[in-house]
N, C-alpha and C positions, 0 to 999 in steps of 0.2 A: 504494500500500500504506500503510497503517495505520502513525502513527510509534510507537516502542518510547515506555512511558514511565518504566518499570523497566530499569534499567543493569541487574542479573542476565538479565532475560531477553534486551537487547540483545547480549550479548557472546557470552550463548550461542550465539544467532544468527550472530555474527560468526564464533565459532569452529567452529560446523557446517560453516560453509564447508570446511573439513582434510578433508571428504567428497571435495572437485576433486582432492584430492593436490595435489603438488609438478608444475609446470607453467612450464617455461620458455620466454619470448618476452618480447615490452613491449607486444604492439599491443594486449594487453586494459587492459593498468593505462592507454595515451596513449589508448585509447578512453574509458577511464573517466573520466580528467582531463578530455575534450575533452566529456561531456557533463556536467561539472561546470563548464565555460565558466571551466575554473585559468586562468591564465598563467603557468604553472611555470617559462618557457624566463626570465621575470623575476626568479628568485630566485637569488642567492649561496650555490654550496652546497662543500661539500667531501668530497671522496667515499672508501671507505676497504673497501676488500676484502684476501681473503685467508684463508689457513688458520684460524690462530689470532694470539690478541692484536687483532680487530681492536674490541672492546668495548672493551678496555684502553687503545690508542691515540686509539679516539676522546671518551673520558672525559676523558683528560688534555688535550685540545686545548679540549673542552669549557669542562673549568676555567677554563682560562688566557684562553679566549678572552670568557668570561662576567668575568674580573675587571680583563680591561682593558673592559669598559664595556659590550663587545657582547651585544645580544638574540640569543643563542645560542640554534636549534632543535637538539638532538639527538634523531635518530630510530637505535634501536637491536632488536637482537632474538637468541633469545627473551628473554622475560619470565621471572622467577623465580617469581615469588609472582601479580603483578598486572599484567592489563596495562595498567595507568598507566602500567606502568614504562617501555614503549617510547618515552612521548613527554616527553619534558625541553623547557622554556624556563630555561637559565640552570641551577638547582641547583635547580627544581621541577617536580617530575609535574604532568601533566595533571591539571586535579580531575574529580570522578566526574561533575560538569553539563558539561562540557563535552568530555570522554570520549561521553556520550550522546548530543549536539546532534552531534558527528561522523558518530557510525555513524548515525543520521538519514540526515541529507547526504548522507551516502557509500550509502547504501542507496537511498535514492532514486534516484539515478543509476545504479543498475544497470538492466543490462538481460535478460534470463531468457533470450536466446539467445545471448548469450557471462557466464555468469556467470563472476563472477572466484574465486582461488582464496582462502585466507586471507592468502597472504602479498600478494597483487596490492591488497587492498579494505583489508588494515593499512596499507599501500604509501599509498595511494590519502590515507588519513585524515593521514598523516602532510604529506605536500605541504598539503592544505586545511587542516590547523590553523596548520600555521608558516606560510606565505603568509600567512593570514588578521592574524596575530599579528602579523607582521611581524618574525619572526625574520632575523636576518643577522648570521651566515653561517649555514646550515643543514648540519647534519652527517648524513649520510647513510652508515650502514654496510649494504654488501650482507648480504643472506640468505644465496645463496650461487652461486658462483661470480662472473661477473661479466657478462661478453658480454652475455647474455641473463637478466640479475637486472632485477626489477622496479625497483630504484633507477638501471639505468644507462640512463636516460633525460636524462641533467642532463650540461649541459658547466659542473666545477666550474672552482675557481680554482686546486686542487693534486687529483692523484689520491694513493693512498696505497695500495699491497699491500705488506701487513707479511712475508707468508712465503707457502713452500707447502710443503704436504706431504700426505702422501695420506691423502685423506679424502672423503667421498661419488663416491666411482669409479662408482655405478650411474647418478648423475647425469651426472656431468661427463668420464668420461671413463679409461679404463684407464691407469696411469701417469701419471708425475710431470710431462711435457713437457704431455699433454691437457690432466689438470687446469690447470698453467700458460697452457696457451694458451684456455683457458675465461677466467682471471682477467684474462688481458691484454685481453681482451676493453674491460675501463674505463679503459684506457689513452683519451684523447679530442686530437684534433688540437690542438697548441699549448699542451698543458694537463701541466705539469710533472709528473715523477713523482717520488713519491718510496717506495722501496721498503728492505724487509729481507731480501729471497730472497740465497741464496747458494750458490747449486747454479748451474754456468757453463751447462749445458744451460736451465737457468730465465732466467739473466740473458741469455743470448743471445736467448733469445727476445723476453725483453721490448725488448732494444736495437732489432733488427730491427722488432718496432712501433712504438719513438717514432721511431725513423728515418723508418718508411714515412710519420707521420702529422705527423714534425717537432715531437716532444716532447721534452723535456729530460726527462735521468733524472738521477736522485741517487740512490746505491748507499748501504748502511749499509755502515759495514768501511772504502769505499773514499773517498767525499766527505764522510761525517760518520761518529763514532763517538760512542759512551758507554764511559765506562772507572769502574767502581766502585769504592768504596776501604771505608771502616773505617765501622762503625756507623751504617749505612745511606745514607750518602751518595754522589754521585759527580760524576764532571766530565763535560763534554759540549766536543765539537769540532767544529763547525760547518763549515755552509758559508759565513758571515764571523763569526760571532758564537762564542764561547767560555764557558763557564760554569767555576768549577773548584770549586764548592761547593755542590751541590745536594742534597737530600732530597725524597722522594718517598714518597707516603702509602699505595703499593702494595707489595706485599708479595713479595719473588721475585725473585732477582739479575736474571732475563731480562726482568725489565719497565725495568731499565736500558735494553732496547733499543729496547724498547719506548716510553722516553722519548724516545729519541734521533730515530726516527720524526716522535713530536709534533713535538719539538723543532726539525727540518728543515722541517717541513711552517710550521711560525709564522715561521721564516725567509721562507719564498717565499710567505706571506702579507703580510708585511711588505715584501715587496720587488710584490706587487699592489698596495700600497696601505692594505692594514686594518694598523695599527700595533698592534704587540703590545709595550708597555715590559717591562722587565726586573721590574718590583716585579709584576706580574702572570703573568711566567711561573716566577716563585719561588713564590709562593703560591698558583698552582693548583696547580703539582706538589704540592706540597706538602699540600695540601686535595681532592685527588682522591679520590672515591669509584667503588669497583665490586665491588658486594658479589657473594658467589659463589665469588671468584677469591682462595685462597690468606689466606680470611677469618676470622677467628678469630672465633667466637661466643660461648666459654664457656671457665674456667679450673680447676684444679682439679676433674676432668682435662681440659686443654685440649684442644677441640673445633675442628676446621680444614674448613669447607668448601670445596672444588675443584674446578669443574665440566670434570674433565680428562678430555676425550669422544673423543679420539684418541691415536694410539700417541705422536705429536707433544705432546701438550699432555699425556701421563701421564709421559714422559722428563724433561719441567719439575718435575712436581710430583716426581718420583722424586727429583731432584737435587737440592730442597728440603730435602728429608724425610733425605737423605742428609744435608745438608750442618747441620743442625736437631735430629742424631739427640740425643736424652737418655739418662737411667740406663732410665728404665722401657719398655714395651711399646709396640706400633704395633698399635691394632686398627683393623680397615679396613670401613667400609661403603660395600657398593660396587652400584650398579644400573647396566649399560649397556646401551646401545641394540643388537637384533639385527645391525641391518643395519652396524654398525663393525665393525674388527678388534679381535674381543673380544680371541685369543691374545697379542696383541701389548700390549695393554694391560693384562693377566694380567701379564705376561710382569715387564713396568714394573715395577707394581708389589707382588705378590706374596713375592718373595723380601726385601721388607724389611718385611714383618709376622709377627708371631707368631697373630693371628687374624684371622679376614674374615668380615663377615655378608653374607652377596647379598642381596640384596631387590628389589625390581621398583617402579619409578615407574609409577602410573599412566596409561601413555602406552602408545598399539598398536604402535608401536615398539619395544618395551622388552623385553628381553631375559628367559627364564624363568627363573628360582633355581635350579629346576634341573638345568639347560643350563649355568650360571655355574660350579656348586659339579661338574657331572661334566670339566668343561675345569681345573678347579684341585684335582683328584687328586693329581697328580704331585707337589706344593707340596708341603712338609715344615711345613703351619701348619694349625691350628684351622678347622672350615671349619662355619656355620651359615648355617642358611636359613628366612630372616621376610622375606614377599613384599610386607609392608606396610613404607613407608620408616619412620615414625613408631615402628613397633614393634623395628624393625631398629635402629636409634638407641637405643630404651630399653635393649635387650638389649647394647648394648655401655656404654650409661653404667654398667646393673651388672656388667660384666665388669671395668672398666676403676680402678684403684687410682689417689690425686691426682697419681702420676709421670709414666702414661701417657699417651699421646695416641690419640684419635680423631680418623680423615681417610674423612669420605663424601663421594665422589667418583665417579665413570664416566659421568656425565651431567649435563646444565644440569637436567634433570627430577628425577634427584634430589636437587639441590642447592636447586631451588626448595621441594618438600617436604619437606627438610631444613628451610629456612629458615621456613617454617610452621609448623613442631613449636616451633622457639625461639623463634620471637616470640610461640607461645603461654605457653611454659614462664619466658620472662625476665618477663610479667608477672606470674606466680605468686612473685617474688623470686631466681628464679638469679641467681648470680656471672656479671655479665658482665667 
């Protein structure tokens, strides 16, 4: 086939694929690899599933690991705005030629009787560019679940599940034990874990697989914590190491635990061999980016995007927003995907606004306006409906007086259209 020579029609390409659906196994992405002649089983990777937080944990290790010296691949997903975004060397995207010469590659080596899906052939791009690069260590966060995610092909140097909580049950499984035992799935023989679950039904399970496979686990709570303190700082308590003075450039008392995660995981990195000093894991933290999450775009009225896509990750943003509250109003734009627990993400956050715009990302997954506005009846607040995200956002910048705050949130899709309305509008002069 004919190589693309336009990155727009490339990608299009690429993303047609979301035709296959959501499709779980590995033997199409290690078929793919195998007729790309990788050697993937040669690369240094570190691996990183779980509910939520698993973007936020592997940003921070990224950091850290990028400023003690290391060619750091990060492969992450989704994409907000671009997807360059998926593939980081260090604190740089992919550029748009070599984004192209990828999907090339990678297209080439397909083959029309196992095609792959979008997430297996992103999969697929992400191995060929950091190999090629010579990234090390390569950071690897699942799509979703874990067993049978296209990234859990790799025996890293630490595994990582931040949490669970129920979330894609059509996929993975009814209840909190399945989903768990989907995630344990990256647990890999000899290969440390280090986790944030704290449901005894979850941590049993996972013990009983490093036992079966002879993994060492490290529990947050139990062998490391994070403890927070005043003015965005906090301490961290190791598995030998201590910190008592740290800052962090994310935004959310729970990314403290989120640190703490990192923080475990650079321990038993440094105990394989890749040394991580102290003046590097100060100022990654501290120089961590991940936009999306708990991100302030604009002031006067402060603008907060937070892509909080489950009943889990909207209890976060609630407890922010709670703990954050000012003199003026809470108006909410909000889009979420059909197939969540809208109710429960209502539920979250509803009763601490005074108005809500639904709007709908353009995504087929995406929940109707309204379907959103007749489930948030009962609600005792202002309730409109602008199915376009960009016009949903306008209609609350003019509702909205310099006290108030705007929070558009219920999906990564409308936080990524979020963030394309503002990066158009900050270059016409807004207040960032």
């Amino acid at each position: 086939m004919a190589a693309f020579s336009d990155l727009t029609r490339a990608t299009a390409w690429v993303f047609d694929l979301q035709k296959f659906g959501i499709k779980f196994g590995l033997s199409s992405t290690l078929n793919l690899l195998a007729r790309l002649n990788l050697p993937y089983q040669q690369g240094q990777y570190l691996h990183i599933a779980g509910t939520n937080g698993k973007g936020s944990v592997a940003a921070m290790l990224s950091a850290m690991l990028t400023r003690a010296g290391y060619p750091v691949g990060l492969y992450t997903s989704p994409h907000l705005v671009h997807f360059r975004e998926r593939y980081r060397l260090g604190d740089r995207e992919i550029s748009e030629d070599r984004l192209l010469d990828l999907i090339n590659q990678v297209r080439a080596a397909v083959d029309d009787a196992e095609p792959p899906t979008f997430f297996e052939f992103a999969t697929a791009m992400a191995f060929l560019y950091f190999l090629q690069e010579g990234a090390r260590p390569i950071i690897l966060e699942t799509g979703m679940g874990g067993r049978l995610d296209a990234t859990n092909i790799v025996q890293p140097l630490v595994t990582v599940i931040t949490n669970i909580s129920i979330d894609h049950q059509e996929h993975l499984g009814e209840g909190l034990k399945a989903i768990a035992a989907e995630k344990a799935g990256a647990i890999k023989p000899g290969v440390p874990l280090v986790t944030g679950a704290w449901q005894r039904g979850v941590l049993d399970l996972f013990e009983q697989r490093c036992r079966e496979v002879q993994a060492p686990m490290y529990v947050r709570g139990r062998d490391f914590r994070a403890r927070g303190g005043a003015r965005g700082r906090f301490a961290y308590r190791g598995l030998s190491r201590e910190y008592h003075d740290l800052t962090l450039n994310l935004v959310g008392r729970h990314q403290y635990g989120n640190a703490a995660l990192a923080l475990a995981a650079v321990e038993l990195l440094n105990r394989a061999g890749l040394a991580v000093p102290e003046t590097a894991v100060l100022e990654g933290l501290n120089q961590t980016r991940w936009p999306g999450r708990l991100e302030v775009v604009l002031q006067d009225p402060r603008v907060l995007l937070d892509g909080a896509h489950n009943p889990a990750a909207a209890r976060i943003l609630a407890q922010t927003l709670k703990q954050t509250r000012g003199n003026g109003r809470l108006i909410l734009v909000l889009g979420i995907m059909a197939d969540k627990d809208v109710d429960t993400i209502l539920a979250r956050l509803l009763p601490l606004a005074q108005t809500v715009v639904f709007t709908r990302p353009q995504y087929f997954r995406a929940a109707d306006v309204e379907d959103l506005a007749a489930r948030a009846r009962s609600y005792n607040l202002e309730i409109i409906k602008i199915p376009q995200v960009a016009g949903a956002i306008r209609r609350a910048q003019d509702l909205a007086g310099p006290r108030d705050r705007i929070v558009v949130s219920g999906s990564l899709y409308t936080v990524g259209e979020a963030k394309e309305y503002f990066e158009g509008i900050v270059g016409e002069g807004a207040k960032v």
